[in-house]
Backbone as CSV, one residue per row, in Angstrom:
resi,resn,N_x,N_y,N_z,CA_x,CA_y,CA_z,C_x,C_y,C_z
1,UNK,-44.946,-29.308,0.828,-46.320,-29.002,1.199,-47.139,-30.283,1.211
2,UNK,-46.369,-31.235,0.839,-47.221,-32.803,0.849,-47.821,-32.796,-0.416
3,UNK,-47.931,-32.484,-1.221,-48.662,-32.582,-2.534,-48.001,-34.316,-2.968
4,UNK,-46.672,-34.792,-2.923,-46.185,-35.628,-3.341,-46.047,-37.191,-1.373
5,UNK,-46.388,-38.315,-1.879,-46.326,-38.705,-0.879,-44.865,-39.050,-0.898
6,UNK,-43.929,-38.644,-1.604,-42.152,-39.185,-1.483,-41.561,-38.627,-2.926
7,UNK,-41.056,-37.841,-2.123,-40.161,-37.554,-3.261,-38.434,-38.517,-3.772
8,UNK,-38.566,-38.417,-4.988,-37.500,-39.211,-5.548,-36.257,-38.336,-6.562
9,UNK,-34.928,-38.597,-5.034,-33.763,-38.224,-5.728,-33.090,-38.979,-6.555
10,UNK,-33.072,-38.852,-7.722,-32.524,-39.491,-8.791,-30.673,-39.413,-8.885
11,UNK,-30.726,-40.720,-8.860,-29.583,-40.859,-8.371,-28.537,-41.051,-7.083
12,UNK,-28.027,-41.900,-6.438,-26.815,-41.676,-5.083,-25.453,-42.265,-5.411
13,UNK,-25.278,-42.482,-6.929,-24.104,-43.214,-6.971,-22.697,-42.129,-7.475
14,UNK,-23.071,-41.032,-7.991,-22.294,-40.215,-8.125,-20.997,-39.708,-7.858
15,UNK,-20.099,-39.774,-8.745,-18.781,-39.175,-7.296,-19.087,-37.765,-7.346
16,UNK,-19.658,-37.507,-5.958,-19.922,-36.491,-5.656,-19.741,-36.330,-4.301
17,UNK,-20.218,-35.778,-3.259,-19.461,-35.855,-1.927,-21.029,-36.281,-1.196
18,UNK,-21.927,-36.693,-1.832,-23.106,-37.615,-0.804,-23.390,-38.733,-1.705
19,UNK,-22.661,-38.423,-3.085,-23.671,-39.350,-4.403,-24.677,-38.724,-5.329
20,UNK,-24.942,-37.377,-4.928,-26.503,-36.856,-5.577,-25.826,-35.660,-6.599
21,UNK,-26.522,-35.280,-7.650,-26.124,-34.621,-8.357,-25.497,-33.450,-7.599
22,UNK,-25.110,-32.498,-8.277,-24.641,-30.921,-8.047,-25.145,-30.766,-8.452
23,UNK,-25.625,-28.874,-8.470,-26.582,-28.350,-9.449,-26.486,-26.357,-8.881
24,UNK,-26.175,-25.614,-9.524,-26.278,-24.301,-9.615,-27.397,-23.926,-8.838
25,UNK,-27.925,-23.950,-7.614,-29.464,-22.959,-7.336,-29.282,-21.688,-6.926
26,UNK,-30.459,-20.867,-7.394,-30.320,-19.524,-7.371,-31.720,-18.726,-6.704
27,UNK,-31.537,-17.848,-5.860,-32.776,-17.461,-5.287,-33.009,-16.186,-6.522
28,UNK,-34.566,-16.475,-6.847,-35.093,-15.556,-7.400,-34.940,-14.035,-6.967
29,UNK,-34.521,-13.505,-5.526,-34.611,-12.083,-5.890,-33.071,-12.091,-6.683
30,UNK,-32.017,-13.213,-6.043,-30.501,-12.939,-7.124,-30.664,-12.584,-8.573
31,UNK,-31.785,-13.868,-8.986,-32.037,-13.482,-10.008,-32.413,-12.308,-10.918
32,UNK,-33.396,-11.977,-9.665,-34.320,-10.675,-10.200,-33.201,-9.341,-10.534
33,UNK,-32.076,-9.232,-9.628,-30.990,-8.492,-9.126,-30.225,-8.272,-10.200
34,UNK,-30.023,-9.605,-10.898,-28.894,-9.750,-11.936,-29.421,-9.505,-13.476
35,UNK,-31.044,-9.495,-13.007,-31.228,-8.776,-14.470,-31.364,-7.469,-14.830
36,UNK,-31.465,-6.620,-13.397,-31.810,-5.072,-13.000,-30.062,-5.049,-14.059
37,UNK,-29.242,-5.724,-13.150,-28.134,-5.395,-13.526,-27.591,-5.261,-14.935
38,UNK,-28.232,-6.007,-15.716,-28.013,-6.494,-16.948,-28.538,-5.490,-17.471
39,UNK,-30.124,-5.300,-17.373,-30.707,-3.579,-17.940,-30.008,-2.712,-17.888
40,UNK,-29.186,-2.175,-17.094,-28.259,-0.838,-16.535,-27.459,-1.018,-17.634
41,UNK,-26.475,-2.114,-17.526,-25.493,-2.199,-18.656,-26.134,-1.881,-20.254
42,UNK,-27.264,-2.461,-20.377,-27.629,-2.512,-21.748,-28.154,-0.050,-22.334
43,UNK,-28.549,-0.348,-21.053,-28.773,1.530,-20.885,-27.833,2.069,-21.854
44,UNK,-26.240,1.705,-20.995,-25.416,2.537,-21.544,-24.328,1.806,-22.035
45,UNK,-24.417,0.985,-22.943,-23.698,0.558,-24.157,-24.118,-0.026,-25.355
46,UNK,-23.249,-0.349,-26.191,-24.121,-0.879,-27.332,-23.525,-2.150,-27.424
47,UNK,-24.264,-2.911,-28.297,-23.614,-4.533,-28.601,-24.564,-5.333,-27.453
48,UNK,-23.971,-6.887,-27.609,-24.821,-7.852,-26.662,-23.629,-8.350,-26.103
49,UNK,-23.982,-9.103,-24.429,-23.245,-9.818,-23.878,-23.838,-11.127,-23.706
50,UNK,-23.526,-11.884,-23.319,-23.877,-12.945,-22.476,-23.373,-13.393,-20.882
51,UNK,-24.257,-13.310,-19.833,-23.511,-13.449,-18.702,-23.912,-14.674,-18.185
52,UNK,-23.160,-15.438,-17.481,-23.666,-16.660,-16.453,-24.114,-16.380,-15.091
53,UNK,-25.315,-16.344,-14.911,-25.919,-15.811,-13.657,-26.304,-16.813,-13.083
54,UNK,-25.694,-17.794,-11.932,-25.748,-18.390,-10.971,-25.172,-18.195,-9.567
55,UNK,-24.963,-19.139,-8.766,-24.950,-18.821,-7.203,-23.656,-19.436,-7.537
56,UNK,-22.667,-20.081,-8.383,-21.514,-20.283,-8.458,-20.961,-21.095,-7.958
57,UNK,-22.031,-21.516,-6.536,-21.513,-22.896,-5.414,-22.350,-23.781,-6.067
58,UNK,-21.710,-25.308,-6.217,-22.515,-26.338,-6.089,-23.120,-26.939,-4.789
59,UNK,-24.416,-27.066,-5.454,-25.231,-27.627,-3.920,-25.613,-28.979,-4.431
60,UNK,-25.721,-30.011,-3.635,-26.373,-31.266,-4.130,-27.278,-31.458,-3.695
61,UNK,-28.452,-32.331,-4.487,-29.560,-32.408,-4.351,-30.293,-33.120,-2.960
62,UNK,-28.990,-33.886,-1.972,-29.289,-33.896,-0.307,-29.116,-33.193,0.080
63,UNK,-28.370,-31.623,-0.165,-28.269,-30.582,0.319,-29.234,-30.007,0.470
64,UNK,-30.539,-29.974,-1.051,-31.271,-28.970,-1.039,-32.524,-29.722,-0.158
65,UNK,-32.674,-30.990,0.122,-33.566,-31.969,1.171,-33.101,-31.304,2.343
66,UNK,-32.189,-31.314,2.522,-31.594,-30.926,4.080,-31.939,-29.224,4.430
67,UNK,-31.749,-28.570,3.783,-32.206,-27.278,3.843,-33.551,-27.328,3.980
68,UNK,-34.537,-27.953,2.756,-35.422,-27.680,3.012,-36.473,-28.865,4.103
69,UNK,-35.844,-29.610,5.042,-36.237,-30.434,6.375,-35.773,-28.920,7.164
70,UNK,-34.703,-28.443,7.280,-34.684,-27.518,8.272,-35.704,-26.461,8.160
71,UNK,-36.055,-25.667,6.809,-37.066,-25.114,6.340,-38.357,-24.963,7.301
72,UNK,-38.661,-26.647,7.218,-39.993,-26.389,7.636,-40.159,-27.497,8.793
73,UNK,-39.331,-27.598,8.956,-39.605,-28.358,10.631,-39.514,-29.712,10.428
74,UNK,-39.883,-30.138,9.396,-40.336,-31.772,8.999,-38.899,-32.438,8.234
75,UNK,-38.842,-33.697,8.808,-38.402,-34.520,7.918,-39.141,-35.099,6.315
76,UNK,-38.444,-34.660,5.147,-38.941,-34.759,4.466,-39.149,-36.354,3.877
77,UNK,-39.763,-37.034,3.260,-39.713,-38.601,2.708,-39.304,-38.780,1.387
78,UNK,-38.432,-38.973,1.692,-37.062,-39.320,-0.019,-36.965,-40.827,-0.307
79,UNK,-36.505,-40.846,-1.195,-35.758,-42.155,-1.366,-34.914,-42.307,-2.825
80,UNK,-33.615,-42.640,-2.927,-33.010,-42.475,-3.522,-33.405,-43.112,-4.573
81,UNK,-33.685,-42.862,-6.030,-33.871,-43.483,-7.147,-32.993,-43.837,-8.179
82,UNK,-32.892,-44.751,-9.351,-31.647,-44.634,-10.212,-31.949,-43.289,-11.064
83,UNK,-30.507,-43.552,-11.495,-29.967,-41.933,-12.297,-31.018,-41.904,-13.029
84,UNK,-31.346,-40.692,-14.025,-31.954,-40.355,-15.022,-30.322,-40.411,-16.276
85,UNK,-30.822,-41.007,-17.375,-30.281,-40.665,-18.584,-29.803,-39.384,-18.808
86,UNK,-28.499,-39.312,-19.178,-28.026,-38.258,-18.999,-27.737,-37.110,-18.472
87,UNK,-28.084,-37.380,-17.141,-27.650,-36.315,-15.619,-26.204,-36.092,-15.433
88,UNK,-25.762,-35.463,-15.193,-23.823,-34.569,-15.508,-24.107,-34.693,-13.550
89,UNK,-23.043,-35.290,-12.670,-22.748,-35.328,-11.363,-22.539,-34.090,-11.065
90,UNK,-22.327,-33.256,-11.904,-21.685,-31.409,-11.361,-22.043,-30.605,-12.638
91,UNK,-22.790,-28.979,-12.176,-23.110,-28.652,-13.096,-23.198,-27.246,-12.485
92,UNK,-22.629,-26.736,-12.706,-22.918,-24.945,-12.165,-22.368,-24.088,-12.764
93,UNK,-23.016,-22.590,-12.325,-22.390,-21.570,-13.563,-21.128,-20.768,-12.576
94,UNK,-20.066,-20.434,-13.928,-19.393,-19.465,-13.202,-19.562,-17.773,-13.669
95,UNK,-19.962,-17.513,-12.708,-20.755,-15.853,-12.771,-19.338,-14.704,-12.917
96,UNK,-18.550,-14.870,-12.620,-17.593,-13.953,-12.373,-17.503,-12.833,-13.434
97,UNK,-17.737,-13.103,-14.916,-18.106,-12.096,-15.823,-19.163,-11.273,-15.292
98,UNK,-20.352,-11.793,-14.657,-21.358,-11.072,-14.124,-20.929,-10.064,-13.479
99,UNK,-20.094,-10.577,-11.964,-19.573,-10.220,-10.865,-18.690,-8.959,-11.425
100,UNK,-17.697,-9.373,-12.591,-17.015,-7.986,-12.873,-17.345,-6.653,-13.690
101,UNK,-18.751,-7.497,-14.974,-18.510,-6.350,-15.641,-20.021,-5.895,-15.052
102,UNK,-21.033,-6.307,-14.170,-22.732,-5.911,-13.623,-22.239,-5.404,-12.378
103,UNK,-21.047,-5.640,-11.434,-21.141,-5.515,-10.531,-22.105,-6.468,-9.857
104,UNK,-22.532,-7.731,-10.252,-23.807,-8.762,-9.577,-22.817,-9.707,-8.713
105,UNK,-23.236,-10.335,-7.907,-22.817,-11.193,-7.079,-24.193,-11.867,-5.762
106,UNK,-24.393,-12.836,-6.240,-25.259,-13.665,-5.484,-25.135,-13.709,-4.157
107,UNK,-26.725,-13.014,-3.349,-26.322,-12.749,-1.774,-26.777,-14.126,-1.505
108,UNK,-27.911,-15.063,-1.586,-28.280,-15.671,-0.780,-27.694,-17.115,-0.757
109,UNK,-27.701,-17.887,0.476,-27.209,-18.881,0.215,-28.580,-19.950,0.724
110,UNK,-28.244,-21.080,0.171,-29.279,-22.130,0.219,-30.348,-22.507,1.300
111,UNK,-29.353,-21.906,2.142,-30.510,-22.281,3.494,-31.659,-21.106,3.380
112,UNK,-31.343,-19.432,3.144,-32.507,-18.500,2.457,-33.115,-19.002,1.542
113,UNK,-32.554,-19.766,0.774,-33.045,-19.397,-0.488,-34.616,-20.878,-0.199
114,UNK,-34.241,-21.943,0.208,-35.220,-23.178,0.425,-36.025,-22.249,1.919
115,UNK,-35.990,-21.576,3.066,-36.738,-21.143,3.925,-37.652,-20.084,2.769
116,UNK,-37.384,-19.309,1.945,-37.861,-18.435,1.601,-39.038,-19.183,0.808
117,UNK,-38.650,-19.914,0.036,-39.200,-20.863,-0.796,-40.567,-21.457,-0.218
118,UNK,-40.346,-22.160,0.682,-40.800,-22.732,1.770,-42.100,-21.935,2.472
119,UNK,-41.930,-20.832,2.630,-42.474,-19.741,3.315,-43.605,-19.477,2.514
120,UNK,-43.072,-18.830,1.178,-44.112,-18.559,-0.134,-44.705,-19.825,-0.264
121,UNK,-44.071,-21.110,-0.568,-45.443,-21.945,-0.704,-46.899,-22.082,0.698
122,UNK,-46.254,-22.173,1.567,-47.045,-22.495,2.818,-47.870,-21.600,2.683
123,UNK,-47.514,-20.425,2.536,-49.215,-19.199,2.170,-49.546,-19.582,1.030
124,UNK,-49.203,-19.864,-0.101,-49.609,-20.201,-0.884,-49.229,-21.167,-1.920
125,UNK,-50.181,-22.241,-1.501,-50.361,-23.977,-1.397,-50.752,-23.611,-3.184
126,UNK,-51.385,-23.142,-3.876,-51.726,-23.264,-4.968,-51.297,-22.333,-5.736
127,UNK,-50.345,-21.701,-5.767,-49.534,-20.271,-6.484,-50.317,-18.806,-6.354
128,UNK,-49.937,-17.995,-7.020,-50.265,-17.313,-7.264,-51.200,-17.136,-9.014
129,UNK,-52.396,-16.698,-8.513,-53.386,-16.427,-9.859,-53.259,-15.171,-10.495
């Protein structure tokens, strides 16, 4: 939305397949989805679980630039910065406990998930009050 005159990806030296971190992203209705799911279970059993609720693919952080340049029409203004202290090159969850015992499984993939994103900010530049 331009609030920032350049944004800075931390990091390109990575072995990773551009250099830029990995990272788990997840569209909020998945989210929203996987906790409906989690309620249901808790309905009708007793005890606690713990589930890993992510999108399961790694996306890297030129991925999520690139999605979101397609997003919104614009080339966005990056520039690669050094690492941050203690950044992990790959980092994502594996959901499959989710997937078997919620029945959850993450519909959207990155390009929804940054257009959607994208969309909600442009109406609204200053959040929601």
């Amino acid at each position: 939305i331009g609030r920032l005159p350049q944004l800075t990806v931390f990091g390109g030296d990575y072995d990773t397949k551009d250099g830029t971190c990995i990272r788990d992203y997840i569209h909020v209705v998945d989210l929203a989805k996987a906790h409906l799911c989690a309620v249901a279970k808790i309905l009708d059993t007793t005890g606690i679980e713990a589930y890993n609720i992510g999108n399961g693919v790694g996306y890297s952080v030129l991925d999520i630039v690139h999605a979101f340049e397609k997003a919104s029409g614009k080339p966005l203004n990056y520039v690669i910065g050094d690492r941050r202290e203690g950044d992990l090159p790959a980092f994502y969850a594996d959901a499959t406990k989710a997937n078997t015992e919620l029945g959850w499984k993450a519909e959207y993939d990155i390009d929804k998930m940054c257009a959607d994103t994208w969309n909600f900010q442009t109406k609204n530049p200053e959040g929601i009050k």
